[in-house]
C-alpha positions in Angstrom: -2.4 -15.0 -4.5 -4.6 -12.1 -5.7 -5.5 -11.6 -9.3 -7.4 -7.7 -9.9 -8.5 -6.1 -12.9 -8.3 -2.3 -13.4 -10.8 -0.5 -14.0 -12.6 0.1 -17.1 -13.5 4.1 -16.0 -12.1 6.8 -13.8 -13.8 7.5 -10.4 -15.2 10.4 -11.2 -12.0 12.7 -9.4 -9.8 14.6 -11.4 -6.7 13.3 -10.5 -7.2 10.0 -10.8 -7.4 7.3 -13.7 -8.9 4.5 -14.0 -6.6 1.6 -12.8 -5.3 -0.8 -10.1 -6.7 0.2 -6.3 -6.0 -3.3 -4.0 -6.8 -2.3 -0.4 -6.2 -4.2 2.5 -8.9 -2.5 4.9 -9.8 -4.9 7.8 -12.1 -2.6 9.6 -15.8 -3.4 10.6 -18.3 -0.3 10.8 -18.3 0.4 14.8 -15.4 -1.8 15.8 -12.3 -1.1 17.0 -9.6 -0.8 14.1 -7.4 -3.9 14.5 -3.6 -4.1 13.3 -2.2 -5.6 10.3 -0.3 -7.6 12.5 -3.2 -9.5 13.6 -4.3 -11.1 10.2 -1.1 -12.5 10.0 -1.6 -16.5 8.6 2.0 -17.5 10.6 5.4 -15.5 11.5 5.1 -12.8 14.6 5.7 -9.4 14.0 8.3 -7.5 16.0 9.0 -4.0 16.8 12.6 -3.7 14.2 10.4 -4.5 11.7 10.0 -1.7 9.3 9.5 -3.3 5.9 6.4 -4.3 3.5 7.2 -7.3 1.3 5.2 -8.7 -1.7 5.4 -9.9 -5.3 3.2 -8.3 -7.9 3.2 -8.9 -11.4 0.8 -7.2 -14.2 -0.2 -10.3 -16.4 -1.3 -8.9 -19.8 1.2 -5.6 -20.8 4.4 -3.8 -19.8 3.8 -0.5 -18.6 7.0 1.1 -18.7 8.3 3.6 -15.9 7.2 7.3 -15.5 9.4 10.2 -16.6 9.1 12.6 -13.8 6.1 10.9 -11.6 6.2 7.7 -10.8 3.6 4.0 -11.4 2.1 3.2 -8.1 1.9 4.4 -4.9 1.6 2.5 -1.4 -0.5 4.3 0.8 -0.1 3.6 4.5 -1.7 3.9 7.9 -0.2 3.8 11.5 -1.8 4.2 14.7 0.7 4.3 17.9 0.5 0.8 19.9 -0.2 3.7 23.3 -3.1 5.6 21.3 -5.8 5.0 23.1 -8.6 5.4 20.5 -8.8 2.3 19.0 -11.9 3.6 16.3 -9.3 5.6 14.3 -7.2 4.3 11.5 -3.6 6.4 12.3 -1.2 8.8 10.5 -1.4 8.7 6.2 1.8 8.0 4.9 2.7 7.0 1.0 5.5 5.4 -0.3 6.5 6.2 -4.4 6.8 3.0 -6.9 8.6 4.0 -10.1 9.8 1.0 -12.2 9.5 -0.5 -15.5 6.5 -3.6 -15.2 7.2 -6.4 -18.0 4.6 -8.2 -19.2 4.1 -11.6 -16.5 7.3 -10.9 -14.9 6.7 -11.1 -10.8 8.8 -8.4 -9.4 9.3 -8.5 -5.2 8.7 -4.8 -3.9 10.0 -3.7 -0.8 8.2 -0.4 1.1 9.9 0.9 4.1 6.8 1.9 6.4 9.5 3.8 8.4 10.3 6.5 5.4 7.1 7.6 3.7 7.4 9.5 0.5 4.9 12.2 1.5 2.5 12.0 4.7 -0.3 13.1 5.8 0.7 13.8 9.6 -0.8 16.4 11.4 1.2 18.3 14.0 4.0 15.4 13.7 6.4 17.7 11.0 5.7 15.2 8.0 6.6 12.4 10.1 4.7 9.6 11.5 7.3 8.0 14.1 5.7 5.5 15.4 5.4 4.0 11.8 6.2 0.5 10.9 5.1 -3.2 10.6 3.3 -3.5 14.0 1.5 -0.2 13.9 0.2 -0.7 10.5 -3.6 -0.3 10.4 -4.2 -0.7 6.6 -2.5 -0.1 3.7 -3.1 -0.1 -0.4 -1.6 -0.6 -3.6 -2.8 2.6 -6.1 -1.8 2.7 -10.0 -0.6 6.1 -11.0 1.0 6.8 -14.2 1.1 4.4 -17.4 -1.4 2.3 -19.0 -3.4 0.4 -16.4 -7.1 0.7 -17.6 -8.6 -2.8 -17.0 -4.4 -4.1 -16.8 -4.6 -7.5 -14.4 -2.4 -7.9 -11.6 -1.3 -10.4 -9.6 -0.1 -9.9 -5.9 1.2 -13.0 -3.7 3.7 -13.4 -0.7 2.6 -10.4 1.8 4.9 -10.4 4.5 7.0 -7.6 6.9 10.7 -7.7 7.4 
């Protein structure tokens, strides 16, 4: 399990506020950038699967859901298993959150790599077809709207269905 505390400022960007970032970013400067797959503590990944799993809970408030926007966003990365430059991260992809978060109560959220919300896909039409759980490259969890300044959250369970 992973316990985070938000930030107590903004990062200086205009559109964003201070808040939850957790990034899972396994690259080392000038090596090849490895899969999600590989860091993998049991279980095999296969190709069908498509789907992020993990429990997150904030620990100290409820922060109810936007009106309009939404509270977190998954950002995503995908590089095709036949790319053969292994030094670049992939195709951007990011996956809306919008519920209701009740004070301690874990919720399980599932992301479906294979359906972005918006992407950032160059000369691919808004799609990134190659994306899901074994071409993952690295992925975070981003607070958007509500109260998240210096909130603590608790992440556990990361797994792909």
């Amino acid at each position: 399990m992973l316990r985070v505390t938000g930030a107590t400022s903004g990062t200086g960007a205009p559109d964003q506020s201070p808040g939850i970032y957790l990034h899972f970013y396994a690259y080392g400067q000038g090596a090849p950038w490895p899969y999600a797959k590989n860091f993998l503590l049991s279980g095999k990944v296969t190709p069908t699967m498509k789907t992020l799993v993990f429990d997150m809970r904030v620990v100290d408030r409820s922060i109810p859901a936007a009106v309009g926007n939404h509270t977190l966003e998954i950002g995503t990365y995908f590089r095709d298993l036949t790319d053969p430059d292994v030094y670049q991260q992939g195709a951007h992809g990011y996956n809306f959150v919008n519920v209701a978060w009740t004070k301690g109560v874990w919720r399980t959220l599932r992301i479906d790599l294979s359906k972005p919300d918006f992407t950032i896909a160059d000369g691919m039409g808004g799609k990134i077809p190659w994306a899901r759980a074994e071409t993952l490259t690295r992925f975070y969890i981003d607070s958007q709207q509500g109260n998240w300044l210096q909130a603590v959250v608790e992440v556990r369970n990361f797994r792909f269905e």
